[in-house]
C-alpha positions in Angstrom: -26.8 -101.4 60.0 -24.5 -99.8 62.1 -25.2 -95.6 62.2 -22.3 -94.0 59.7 -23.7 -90.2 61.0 -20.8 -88.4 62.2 -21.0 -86.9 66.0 -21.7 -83.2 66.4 -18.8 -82.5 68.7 -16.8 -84.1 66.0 -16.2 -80.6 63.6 -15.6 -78.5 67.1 -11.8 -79.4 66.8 -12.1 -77.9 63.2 -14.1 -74.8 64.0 -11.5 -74.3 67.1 -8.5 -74.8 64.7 -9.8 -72.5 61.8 -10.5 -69.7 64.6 -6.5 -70.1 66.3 -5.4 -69.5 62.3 -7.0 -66.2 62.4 -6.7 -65.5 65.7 -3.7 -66.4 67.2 -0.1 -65.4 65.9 3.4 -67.5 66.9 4.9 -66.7 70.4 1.9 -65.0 71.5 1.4 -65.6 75.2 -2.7 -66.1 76.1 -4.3 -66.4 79.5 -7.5 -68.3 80.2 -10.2 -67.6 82.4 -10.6 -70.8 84.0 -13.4 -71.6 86.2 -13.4 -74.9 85.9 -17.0 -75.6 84.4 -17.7 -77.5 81.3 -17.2 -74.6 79.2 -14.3 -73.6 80.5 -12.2 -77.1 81.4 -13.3 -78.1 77.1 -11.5 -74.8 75.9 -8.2 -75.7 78.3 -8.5 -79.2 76.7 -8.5 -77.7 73.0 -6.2 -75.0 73.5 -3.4 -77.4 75.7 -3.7 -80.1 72.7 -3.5 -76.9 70.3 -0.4 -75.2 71.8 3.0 -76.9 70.4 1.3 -77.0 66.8 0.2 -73.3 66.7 3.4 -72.3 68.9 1.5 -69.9 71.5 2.2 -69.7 75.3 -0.3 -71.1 77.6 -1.1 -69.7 81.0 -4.8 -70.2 83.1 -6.1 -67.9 85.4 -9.0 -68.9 88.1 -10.7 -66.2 89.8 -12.1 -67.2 93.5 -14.6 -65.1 94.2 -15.3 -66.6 97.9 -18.9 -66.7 97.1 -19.6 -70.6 97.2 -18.2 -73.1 100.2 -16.8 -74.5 97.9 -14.9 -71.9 95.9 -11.6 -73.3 97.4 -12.3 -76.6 96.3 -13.0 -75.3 92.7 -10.1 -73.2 92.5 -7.7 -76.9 93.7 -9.5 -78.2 90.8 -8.2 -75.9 88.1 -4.5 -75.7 89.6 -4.7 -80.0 89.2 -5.7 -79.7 85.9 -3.1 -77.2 84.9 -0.3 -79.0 87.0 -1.4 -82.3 84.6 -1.1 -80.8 81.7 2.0 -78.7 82.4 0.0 -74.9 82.4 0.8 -72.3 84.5 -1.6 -71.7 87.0 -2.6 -68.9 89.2 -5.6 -68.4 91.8 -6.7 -65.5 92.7 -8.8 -64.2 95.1 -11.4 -61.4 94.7 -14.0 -59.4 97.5 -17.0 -59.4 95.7 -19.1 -56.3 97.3 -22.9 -56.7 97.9 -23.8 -53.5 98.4 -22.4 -52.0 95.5 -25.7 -51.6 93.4 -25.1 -53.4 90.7 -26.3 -57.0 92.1 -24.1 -60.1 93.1 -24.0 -61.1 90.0 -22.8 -58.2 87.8 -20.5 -57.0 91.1 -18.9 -60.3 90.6 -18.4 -60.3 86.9 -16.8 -56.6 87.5 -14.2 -58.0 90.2 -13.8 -60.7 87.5 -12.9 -58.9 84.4 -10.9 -56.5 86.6 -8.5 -59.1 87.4 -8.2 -60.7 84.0 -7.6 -57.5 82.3 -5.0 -56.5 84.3 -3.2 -60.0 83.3 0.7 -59.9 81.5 -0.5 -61.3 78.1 -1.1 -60.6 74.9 -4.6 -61.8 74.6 -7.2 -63.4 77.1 -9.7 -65.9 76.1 -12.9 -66.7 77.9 -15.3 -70.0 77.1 -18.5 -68.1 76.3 -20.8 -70.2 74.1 -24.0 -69.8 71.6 -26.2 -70.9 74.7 -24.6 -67.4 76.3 -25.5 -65.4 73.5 -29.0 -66.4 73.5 -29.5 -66.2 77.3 -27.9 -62.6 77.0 -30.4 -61.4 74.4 -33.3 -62.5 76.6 -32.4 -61.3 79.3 -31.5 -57.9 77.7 -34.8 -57.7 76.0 -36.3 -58.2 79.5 -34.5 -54.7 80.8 -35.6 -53.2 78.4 -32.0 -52.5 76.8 -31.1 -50.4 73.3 -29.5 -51.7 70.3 -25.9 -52.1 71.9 -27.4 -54.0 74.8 -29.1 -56.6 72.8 -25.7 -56.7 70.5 -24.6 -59.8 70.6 -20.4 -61.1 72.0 -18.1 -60.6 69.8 -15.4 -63.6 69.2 -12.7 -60.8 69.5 -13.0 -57.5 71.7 -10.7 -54.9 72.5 -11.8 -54.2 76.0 -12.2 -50.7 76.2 -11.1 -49.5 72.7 -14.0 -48.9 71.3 -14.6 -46.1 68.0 -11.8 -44.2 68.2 -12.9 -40.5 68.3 -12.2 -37.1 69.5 -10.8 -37.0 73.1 -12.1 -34.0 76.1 -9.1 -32.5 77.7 -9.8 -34.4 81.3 -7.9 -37.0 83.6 -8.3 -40.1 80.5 -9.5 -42.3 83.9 -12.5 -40.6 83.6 -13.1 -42.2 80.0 -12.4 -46.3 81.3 -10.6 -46.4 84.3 -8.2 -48.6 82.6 -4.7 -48.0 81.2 -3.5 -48.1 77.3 -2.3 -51.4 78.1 -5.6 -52.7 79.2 -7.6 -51.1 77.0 -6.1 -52.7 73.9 -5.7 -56.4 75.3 -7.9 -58.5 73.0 -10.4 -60.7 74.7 -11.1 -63.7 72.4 -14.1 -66.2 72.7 -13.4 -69.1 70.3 -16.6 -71.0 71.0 -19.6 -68.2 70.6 -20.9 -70.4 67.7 -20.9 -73.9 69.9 -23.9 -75.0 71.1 -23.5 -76.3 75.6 -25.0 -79.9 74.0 -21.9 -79.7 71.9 -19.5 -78.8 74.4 -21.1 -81.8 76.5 -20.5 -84.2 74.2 -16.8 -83.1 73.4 -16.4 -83.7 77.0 -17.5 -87.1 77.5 -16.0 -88.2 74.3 -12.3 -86.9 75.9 -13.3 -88.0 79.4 -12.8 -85.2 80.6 -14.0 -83.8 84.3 -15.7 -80.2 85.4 -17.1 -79.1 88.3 -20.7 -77.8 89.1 -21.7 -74.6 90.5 -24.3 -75.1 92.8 -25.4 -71.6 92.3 -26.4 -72.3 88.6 -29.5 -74.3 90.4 -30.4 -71.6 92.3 -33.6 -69.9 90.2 -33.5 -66.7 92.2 -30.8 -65.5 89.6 -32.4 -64.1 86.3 -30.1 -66.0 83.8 -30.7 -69.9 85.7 -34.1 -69.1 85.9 -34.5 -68.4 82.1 -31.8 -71.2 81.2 -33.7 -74.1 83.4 -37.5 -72.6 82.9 -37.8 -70.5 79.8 -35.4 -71.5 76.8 -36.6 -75.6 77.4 -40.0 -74.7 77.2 -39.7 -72.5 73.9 -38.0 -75.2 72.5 -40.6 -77.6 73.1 -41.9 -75.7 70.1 -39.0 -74.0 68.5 -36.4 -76.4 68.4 -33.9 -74.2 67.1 -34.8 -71.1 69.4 -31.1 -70.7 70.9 -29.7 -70.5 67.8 -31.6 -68.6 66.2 -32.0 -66.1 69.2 -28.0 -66.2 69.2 -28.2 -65.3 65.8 -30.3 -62.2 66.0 -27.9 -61.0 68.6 -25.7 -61.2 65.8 -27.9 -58.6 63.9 -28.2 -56.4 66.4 -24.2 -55.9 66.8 -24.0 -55.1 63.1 -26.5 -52.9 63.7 -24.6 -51.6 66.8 -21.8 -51.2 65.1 -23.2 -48.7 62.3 -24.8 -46.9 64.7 -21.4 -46.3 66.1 -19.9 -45.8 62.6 -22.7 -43.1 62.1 -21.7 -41.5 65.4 -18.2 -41.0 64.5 -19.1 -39.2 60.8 -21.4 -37.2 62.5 -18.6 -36.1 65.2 -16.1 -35.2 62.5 -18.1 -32.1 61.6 -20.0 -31.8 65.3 -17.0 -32.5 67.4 -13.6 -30.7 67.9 -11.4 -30.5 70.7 -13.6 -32.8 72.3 -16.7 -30.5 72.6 -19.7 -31.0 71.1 -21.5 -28.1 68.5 -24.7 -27.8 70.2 -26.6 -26.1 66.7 -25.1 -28.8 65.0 -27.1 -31.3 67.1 -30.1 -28.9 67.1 -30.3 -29.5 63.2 -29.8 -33.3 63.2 -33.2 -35.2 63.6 -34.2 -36.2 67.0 -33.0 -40.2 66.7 -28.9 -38.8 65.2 -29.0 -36.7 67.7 -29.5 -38.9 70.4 -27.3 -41.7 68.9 -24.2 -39.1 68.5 -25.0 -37.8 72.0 -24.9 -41.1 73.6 -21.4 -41.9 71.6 -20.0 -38.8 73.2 -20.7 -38.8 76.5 -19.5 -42.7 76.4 -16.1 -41.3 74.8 -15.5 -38.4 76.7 -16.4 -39.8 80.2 -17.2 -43.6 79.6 -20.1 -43.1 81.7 -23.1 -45.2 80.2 -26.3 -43.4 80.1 -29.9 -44.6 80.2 -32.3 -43.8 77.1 -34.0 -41.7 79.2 -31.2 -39.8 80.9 -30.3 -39.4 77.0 -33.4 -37.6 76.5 -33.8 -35.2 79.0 -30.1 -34.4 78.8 -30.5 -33.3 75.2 -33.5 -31.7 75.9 -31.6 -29.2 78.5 -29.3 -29.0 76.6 -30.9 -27.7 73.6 -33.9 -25.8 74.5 -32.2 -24.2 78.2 -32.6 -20.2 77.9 -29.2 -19.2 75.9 -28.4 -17.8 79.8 -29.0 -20.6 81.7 -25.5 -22.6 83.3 -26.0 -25.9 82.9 -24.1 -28.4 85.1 -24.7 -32.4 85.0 -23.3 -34.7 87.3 -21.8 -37.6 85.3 -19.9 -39.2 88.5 -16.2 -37.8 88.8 -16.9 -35.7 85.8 -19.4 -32.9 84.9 -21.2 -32.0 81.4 -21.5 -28.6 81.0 -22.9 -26.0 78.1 -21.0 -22.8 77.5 -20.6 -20.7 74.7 -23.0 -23.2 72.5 -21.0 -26.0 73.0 -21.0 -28.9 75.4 -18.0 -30.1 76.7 -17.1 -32.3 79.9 -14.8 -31.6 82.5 -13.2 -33.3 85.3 -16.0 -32.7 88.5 -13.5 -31.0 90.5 -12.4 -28.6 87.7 -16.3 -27.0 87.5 -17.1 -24.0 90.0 -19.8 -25.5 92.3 -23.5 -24.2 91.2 -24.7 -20.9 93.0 -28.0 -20.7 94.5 -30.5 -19.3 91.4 -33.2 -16.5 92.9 -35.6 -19.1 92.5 -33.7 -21.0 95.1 -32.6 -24.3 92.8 -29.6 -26.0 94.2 -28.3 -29.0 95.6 -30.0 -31.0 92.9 -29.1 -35.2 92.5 -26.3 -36.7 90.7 -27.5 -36.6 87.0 -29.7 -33.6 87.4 -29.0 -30.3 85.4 -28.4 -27.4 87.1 -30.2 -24.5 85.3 -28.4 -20.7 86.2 -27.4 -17.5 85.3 -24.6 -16.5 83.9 
């Protein structure tokens, strides 16, 4: 009896349509991140076969980040694809620093997402998938991250935006770095809820071609070495475990997101003119506290802060002597306490700390400076 069960890659043209009707709006021009992976070269395939019907401009973007050998070879690849299909194409090159602290990995995904978000478009769209999510949770669970680090991708972002809330009186490229125009481009990822199997299948029923980064075989990065070692073995006896873990990160951005919501209440009555109303603080309970201290400082400076950085800056901040000058370094700006307030300034706008009679200077960046008035 010949087998009547439909193909799981066979709904992923539905799921990808009934995301473009909510999505994606007539004339709008959008630009792809193209690497030219399976992930990727299946979301050109959708979205060229997608384009007359839904009426939106197509445009693909690869970004070479001369890492690989064969990173010229890759980005040849996406510019024949494009050229086949009638996309415009561009290639561009990035220097990927690996010294800046932040690992290969992470420095390249900046230089990435740099380049992309400075892109003429209404909209760019990236081909992260379920397999993504879950490998992100993991891997945030593993460093130990808080609520907004386990949160899972959103299908649409507004890089940047964030809660909108009070603003400090500084240089705004303190807060992102970015412009208004960046800030507000929507990044949309139509296949978070796509499994890689399915996205394997879709290809090989279309006949389509990708390339393959040799550097996802290399098991000295964190994320290959949990995709190829530690998500096959779990499923060995929980078949389900990348969706369900992609589900949980779900949770966690609802949860993310009412934290934030919570943060923005509390600032209405603790926050004005961008400083913050340090008794108000004082008489929230230690966890509120914390949460609406961390959603400031991201506001005001855009400077993410450790849970523990958290803590001991609200702990100088509220139990300092009423005297004490409190300075901390938050890169090219500076928190500071005055008048029972805490407020942030622009670094070079804050008079450098004296020497205290105990002899306390020259402290680290992200220290407080405790002195006299």
């Amino acid at each position: 009896m010949e087998n009547s069960r439909k193909p799981r890659h066979a709904d992923l043209d539905a799921h990808f349509s009934a995301f473009l009707q909510q999505h994606f709006f007539p004339g709008q021009h959008v630009v792809l991140g193209l690497s030219g992976g399976l992930d990727s070269r299946v979301l050109l395939h959708l979205l060229a076969n997608a384009r007359q019907q839904m009426d939106f401009k197509l445009s693909a973007i690869h970004i070479n980040h001369r890492i690989s050998p064969n990173a010229d070879g890759w980005a040849n690849f996406c510019a024949e694809l494009c050229a086949n299909d009638g996309i415009p194409f561009q290639a561009v090159a990035v220097d990927v620093p690996r010294d800046s602290g932040l690992g290969l990995e992470a420095a390249a995904r900046e230089a990435r997402y740099r380049v992309l978000l400075a892109q003429d478009a209404d909209a760019i769209v990236l081909a992260h998938h379920q397999d993504d999510q879950a490998e992100t949770l993991l891997l945030q669970l593993l460093r130990g991250a808080g609520v907004k680090g386990l949160a899972a991708m959103p299908g649409v972002r507004y890089q940047g935006s964030g809660i909108k809330g009070p603003k400090a009186n500084i240089d705004p490229s303190l807060r992102t770095g970015k412009s208004r125009g960046e800030e507000e481009k929507p990044i949309l990822r139509p296949l978070l809820d796509v499994s890689r199997s399915v996205l394997f299948e879709y290809a090989k029923a279309h006949g389509l071609e990708w390339i393959e980064d040799e550097s996802n075989l290399d098991l000295a990065y964190d994320r290959n070495y949990l995709r190829s070692r530690i998500l096959p073995e779990l499923e060995q006896r929980f078949p389900a475990a990348r969706k369900t873990l992609a589900r949980s990160a779900s949770h966690l951005a609802e949860a993310a997101a009412l934290l934030e919501e919570v943060a923005r209440e509390d600032a209405v009555c603790a926050v004005s003119d961008g400083r913050l109303d340090l008794a108000m603080l004082k008489a929230m309970s230690a966890a509120r506290a914390t949460n609406l201290l961390r959603w400031w400082v991201a506001q005001q400076s855009g400077v993410p802060i450790s849970t523990a950085r958290l803590a001991d800056i609200r702990s100088q901040l509220l139990n300092a002597k009423p005297d004490a000058r409190i300075h901390i370094s938050l890169g090219m700006a500076v928190l500071c306490r005055r008048r029972g307030f805490a407020l942030i300034e622009r670094a070079g706008d804050v008079a450098p700390a004296r020497r205290s009679p105990e002899g306390a200077a020259g402290l680290e960046q992200g220290d407080a400076t405790h002195l006299p008035e």
